[in-house]
VEXBADO-861457 format. One record per residue: residue number from 1; residue in one letter; x negated, y, z negated of N, C-alpha, C in turn. Coordinates in nm, 2 decimals, padded with zeros to 4 digits, m for minus. Last residue first. Example, Ala and Ser with C-alpha at 12.3 -4.5 7.8 and 13.67 -1.06 7.14 Angstrom:
# residues 2
pos: 2 code: S n_c1: m01.28 n_c2: m00.22 n_c3: m00.71 ca_c1: m01.37 ca_c2: m00.11 ca_c3: m00.71 c_c1: m01.29 c_c2: 00.00 c_c3: m00.79
pos: 1 code: A n_c1: m01.32 n_c2: m00.57 n_c3: m00.78 ca_c1: m01.23 ca_c2: m00.45 ca_c3: m00.78 c_c1: m01.32 c_c2: m00.33 c_c3: m00.78
***
This chain:
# residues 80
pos: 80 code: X n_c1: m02.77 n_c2: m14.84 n_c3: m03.29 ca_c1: m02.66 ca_c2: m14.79 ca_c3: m03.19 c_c1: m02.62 c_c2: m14.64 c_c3: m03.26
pos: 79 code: X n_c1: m02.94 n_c2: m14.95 n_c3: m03.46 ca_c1: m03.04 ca_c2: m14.84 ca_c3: m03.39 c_c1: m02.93 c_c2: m14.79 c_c3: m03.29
pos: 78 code: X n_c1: m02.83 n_c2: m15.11 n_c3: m03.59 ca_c1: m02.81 ca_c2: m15.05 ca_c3: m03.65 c_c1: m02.92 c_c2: m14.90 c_c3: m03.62
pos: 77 code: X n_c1: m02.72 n_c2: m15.29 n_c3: m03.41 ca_c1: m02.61 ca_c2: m15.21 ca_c3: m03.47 c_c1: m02.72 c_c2: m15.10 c_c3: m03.56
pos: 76 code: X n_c1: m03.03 n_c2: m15.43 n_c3: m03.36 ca_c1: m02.97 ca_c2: m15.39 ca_c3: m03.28 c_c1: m02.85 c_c2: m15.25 c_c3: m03.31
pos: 75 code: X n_c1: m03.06 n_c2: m15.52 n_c3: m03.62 ca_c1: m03.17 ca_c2: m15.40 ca_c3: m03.58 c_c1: m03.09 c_c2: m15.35 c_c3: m03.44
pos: 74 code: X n_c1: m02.87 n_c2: m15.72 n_c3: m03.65 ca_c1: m02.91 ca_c2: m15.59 ca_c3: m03.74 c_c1: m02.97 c_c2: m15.55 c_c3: m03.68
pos: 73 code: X n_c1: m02.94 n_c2: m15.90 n_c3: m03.41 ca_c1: m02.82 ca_c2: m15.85 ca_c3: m03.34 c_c1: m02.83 c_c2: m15.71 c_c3: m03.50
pos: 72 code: X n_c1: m03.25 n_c2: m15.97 n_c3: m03.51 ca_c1: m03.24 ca_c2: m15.92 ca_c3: m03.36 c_c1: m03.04 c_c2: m15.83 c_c3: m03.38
pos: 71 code: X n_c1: m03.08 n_c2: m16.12 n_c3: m03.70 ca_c1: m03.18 ca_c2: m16.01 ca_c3: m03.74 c_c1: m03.21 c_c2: m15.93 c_c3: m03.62
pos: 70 code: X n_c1: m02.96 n_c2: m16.32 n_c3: m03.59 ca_c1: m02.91 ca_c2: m16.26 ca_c3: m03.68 c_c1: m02.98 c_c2: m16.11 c_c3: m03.69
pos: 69 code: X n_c1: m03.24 n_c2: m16.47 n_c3: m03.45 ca_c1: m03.09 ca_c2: m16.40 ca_c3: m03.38 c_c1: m03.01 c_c2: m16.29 c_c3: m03.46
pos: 68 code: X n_c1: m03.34 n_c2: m16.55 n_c3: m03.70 ca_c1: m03.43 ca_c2: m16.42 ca_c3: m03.62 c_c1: m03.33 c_c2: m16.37 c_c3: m03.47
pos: 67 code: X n_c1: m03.14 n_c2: m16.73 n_c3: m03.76 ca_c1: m03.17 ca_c2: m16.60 ca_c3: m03.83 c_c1: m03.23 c_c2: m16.50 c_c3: m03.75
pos: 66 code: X n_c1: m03.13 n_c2: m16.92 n_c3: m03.56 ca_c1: m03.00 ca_c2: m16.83 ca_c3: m03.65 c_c1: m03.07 c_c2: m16.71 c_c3: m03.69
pos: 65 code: X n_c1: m03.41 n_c2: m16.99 n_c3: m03.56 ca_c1: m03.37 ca_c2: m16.94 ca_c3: m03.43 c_c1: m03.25 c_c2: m16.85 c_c3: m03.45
pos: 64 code: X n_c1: m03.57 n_c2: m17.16 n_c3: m03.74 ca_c1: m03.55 ca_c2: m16.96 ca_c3: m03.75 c_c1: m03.48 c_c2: m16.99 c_c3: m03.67
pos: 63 code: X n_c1: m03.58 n_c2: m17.37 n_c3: m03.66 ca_c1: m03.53 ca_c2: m17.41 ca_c3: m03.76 c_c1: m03.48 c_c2: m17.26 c_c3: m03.78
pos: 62 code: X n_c1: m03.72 n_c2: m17.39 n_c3: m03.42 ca_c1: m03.58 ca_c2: m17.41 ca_c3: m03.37 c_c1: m03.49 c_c2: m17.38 c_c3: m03.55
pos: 61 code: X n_c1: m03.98 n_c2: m17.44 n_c3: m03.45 ca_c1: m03.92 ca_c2: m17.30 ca_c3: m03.48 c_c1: m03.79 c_c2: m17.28 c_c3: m03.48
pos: 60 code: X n_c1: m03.94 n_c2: m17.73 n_c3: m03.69 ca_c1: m03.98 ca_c2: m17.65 ca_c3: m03.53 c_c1: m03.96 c_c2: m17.54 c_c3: m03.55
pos: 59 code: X n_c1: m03.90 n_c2: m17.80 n_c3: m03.91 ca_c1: m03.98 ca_c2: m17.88 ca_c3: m03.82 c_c1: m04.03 c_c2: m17.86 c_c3: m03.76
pos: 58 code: X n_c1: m03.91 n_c2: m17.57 n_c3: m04.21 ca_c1: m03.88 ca_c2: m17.58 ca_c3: m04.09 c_c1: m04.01 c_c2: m17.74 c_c3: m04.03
pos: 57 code: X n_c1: m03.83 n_c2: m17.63 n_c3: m04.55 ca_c1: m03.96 ca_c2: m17.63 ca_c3: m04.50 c_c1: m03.94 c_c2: m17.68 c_c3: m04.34
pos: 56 code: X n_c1: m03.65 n_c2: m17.29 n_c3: m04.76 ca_c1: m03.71 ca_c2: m17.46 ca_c3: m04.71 c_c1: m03.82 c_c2: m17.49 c_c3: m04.57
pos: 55 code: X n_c1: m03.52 n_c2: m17.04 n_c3: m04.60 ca_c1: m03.58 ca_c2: m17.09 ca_c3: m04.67 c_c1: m03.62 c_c2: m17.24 c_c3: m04.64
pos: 54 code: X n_c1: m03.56 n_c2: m16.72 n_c3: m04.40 ca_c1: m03.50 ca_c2: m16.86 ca_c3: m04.38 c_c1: m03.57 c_c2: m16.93 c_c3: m04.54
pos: 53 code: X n_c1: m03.61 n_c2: m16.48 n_c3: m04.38 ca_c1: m03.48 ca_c2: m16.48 ca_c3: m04.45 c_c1: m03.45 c_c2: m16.59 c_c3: m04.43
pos: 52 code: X n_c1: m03.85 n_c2: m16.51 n_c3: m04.22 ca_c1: m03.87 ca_c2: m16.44 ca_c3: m04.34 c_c1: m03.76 c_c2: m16.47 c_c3: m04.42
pos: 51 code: X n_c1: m03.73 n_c2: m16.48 n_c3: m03.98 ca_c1: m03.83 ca_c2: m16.62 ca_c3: m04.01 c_c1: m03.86 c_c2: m16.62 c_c3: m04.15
pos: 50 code: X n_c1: m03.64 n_c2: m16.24 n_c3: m03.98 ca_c1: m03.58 ca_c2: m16.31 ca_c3: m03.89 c_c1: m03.62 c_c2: m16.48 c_c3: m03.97
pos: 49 code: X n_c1: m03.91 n_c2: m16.08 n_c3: m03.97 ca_c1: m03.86 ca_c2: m16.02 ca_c3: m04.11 c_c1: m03.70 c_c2: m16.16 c_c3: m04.05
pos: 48 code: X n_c1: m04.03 n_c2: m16.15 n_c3: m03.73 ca_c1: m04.12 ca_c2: m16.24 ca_c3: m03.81 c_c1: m04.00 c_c2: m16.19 c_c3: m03.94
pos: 47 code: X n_c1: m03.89 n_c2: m16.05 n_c3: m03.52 ca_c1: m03.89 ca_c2: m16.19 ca_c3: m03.54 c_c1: m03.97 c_c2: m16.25 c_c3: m03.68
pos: 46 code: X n_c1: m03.95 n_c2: m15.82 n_c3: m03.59 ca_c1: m03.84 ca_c2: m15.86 ca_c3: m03.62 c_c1: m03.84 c_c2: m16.00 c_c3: m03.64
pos: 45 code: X n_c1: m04.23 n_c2: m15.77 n_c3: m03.50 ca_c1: m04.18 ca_c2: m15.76 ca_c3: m03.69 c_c1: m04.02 c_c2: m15.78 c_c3: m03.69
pos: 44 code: X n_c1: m04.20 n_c2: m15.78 n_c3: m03.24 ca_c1: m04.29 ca_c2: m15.92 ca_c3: m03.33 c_c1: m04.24 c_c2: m15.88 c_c3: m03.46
pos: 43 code: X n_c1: m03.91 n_c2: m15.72 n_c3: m03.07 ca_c1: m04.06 ca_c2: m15.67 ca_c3: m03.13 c_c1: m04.07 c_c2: m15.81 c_c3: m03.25
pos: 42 code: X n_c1: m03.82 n_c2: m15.85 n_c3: m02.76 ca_c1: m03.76 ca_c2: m15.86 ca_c3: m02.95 c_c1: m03.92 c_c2: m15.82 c_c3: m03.00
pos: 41 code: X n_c1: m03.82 n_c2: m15.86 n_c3: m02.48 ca_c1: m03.83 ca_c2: m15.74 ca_c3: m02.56 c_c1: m03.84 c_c2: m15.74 c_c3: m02.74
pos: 40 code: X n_c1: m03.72 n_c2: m16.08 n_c3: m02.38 ca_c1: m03.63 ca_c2: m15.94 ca_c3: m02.39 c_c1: m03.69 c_c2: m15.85 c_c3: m02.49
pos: 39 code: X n_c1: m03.98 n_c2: m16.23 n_c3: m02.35 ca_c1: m03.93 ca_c2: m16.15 ca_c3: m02.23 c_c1: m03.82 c_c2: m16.07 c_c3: m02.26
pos: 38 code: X n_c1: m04.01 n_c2: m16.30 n_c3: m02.64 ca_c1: m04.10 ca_c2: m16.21 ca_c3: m02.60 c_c1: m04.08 c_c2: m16.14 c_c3: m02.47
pos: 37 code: X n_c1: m03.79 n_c2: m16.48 n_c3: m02.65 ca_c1: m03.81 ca_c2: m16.40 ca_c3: m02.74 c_c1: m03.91 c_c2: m16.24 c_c3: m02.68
pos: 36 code: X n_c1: m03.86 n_c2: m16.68 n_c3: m02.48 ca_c1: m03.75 ca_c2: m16.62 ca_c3: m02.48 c_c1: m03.75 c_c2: m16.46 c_c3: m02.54
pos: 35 code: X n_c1: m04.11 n_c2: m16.79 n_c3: m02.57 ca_c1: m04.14 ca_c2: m16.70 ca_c3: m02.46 c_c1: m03.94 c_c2: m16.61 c_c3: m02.42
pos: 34 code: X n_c1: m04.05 n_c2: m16.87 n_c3: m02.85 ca_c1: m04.13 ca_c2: m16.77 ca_c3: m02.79 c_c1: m04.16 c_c2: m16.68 c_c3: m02.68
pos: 33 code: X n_c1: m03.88 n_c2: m17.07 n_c3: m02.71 ca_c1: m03.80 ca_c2: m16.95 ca_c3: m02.79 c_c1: m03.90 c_c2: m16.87 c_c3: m02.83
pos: 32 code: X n_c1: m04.04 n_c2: m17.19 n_c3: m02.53 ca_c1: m03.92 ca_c2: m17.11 ca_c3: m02.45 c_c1: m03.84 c_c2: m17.00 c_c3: m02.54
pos: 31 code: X n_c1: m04.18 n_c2: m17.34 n_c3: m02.73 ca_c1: m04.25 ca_c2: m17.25 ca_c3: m02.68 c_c1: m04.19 c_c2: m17.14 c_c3: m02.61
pos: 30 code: X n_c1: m03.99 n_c2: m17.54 n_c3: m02.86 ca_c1: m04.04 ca_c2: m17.40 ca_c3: m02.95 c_c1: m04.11 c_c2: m17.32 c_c3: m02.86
pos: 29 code: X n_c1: m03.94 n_c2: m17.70 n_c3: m02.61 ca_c1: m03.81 ca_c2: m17.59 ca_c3: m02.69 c_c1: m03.88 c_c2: m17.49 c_c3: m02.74
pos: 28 code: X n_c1: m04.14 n_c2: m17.80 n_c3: m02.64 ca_c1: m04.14 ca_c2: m17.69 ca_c3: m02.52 c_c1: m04.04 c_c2: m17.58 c_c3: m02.54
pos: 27 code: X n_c1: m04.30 n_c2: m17.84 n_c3: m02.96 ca_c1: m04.20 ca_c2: m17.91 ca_c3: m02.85 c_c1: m04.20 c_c2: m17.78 c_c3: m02.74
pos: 26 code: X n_c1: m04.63 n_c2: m17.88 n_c3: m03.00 ca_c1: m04.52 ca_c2: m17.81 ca_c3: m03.04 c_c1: m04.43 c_c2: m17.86 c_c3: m02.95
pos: 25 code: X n_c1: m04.83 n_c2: m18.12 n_c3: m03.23 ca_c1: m04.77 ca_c2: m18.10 ca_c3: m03.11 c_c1: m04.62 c_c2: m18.01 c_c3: m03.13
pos: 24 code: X n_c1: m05.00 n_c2: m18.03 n_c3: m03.49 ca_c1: m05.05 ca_c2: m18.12 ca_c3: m03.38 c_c1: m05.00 c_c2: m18.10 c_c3: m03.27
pos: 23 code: X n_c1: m04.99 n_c2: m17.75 n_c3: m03.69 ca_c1: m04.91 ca_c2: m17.80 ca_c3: m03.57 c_c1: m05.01 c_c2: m17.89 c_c3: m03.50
pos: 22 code: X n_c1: m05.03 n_c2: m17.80 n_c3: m04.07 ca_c1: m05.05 ca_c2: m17.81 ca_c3: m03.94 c_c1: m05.00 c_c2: m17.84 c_c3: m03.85
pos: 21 code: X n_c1: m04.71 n_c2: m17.63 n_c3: m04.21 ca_c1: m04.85 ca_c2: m17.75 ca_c3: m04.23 c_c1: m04.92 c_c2: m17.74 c_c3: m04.09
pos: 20 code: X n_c1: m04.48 n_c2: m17.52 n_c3: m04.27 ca_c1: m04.48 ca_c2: m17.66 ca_c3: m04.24 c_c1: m04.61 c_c2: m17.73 c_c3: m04.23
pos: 19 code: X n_c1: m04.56 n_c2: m17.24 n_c3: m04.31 ca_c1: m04.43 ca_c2: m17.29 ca_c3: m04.37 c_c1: m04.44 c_c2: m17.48 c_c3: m04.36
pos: 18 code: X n_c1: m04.83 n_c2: m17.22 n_c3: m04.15 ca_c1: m04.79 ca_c2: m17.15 ca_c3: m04.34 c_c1: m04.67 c_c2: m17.25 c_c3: m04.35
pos: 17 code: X n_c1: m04.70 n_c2: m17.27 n_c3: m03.91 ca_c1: m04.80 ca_c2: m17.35 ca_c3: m03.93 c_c1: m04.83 c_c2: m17.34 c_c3: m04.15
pos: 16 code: X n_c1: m04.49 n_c2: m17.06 n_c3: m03.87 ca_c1: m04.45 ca_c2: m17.18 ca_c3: m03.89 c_c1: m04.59 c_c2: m17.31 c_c3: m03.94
pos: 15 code: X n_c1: m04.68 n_c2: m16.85 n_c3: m03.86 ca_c1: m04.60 ca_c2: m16.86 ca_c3: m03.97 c_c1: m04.52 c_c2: m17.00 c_c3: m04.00
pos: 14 code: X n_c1: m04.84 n_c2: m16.86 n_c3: m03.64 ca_c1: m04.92 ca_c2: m16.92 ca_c3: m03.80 c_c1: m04.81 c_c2: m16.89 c_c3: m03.90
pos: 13 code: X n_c1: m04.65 n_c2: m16.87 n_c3: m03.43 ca_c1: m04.68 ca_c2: m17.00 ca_c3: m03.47 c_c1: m04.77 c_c2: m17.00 c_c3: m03.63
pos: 12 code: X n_c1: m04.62 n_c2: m16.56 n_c3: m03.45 ca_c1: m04.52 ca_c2: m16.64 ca_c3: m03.50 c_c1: m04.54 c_c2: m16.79 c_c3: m03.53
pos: 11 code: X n_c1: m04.89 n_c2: m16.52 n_c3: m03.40 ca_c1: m04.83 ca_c2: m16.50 ca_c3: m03.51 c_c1: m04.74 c_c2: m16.54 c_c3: m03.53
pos: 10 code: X n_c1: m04.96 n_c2: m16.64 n_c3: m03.11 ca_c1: m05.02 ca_c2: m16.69 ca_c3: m03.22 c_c1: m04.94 c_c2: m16.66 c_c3: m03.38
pos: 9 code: X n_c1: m04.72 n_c2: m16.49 n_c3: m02.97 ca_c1: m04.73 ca_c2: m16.62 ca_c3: m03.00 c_c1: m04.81 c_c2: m16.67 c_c3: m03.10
pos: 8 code: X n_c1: m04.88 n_c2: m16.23 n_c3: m03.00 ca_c1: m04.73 ca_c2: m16.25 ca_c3: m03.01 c_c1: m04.71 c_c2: m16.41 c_c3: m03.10
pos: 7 code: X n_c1: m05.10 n_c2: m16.31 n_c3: m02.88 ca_c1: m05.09 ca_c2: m16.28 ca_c3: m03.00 c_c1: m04.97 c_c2: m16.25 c_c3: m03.09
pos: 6 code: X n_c1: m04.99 n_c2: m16.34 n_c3: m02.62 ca_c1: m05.06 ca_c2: m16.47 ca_c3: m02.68 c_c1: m05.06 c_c2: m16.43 c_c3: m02.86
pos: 5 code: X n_c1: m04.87 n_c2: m16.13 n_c3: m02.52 ca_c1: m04.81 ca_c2: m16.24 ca_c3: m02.56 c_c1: m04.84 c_c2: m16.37 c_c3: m02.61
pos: 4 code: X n_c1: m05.11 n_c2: m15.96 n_c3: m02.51 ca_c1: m05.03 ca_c2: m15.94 ca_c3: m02.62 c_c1: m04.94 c_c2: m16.05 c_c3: m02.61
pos: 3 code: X n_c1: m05.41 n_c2: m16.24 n_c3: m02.46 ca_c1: m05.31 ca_c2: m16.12 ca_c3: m02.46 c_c1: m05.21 c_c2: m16.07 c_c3: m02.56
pos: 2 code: X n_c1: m05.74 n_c2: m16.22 n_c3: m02.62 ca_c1: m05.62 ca_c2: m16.24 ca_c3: m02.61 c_c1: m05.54 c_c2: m16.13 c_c3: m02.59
pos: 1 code: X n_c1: m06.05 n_c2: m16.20 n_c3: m02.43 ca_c1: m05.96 ca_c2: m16.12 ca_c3: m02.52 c_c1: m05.82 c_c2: m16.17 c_c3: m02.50
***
C-alpha cells in the first residue's frame, strides 16, 4: 500500500507526465521539490491549482516551482 508521500508524489509527477509526455529520468532537483514541498506541509491541491496557472510544455517540475510558490504565499495571506 502506497504512502501518503508516495501518492503525494505520484500526483504531482502524472501532472508533469500529462504536460510533457513520458518521464524516463527525473533530475534529483525535481524529486527535493517534491520532497521540499511535502516536508513543509504545502497540501497537494495547492501544489497542483500552483502547476495549473503555468502554461506551455514544462522539462522538469522546476518549470511550476514560481508558481506553485506564488500560490503557496495566496493561500498563505489569505488564511492570515
Amino acid at each position: 500500500m502506497p504512502t501518503e508521500k508516495q501518492l503525494y508524489s505520484e500526483a504531482i509527477l502524472g501532472v508533469l507526465e500529462r504536460r510533457r509526455g513520458p518521464i524516463m529520468i527525473l533530475a534529483p532537483a525535481d524529486y527535493m521539490l517534491i520532497d521540499g514541498w511535502y516536508s513543509r506541509g504545502v497540501p497537494l491541491r495547492v501544489v497542483l491549482a500552483g502547476m495549473a496557472l503555468c502554461q506551455g510544455t514544462p522539462r522538469s517540475l522546476r518549470y511550476f516551482e514560481g508558481a506553485v510558490e506564488d500560490e503557496i504565499r495566496r493561500v498563505e495571506r489569505a488564511m492570515a
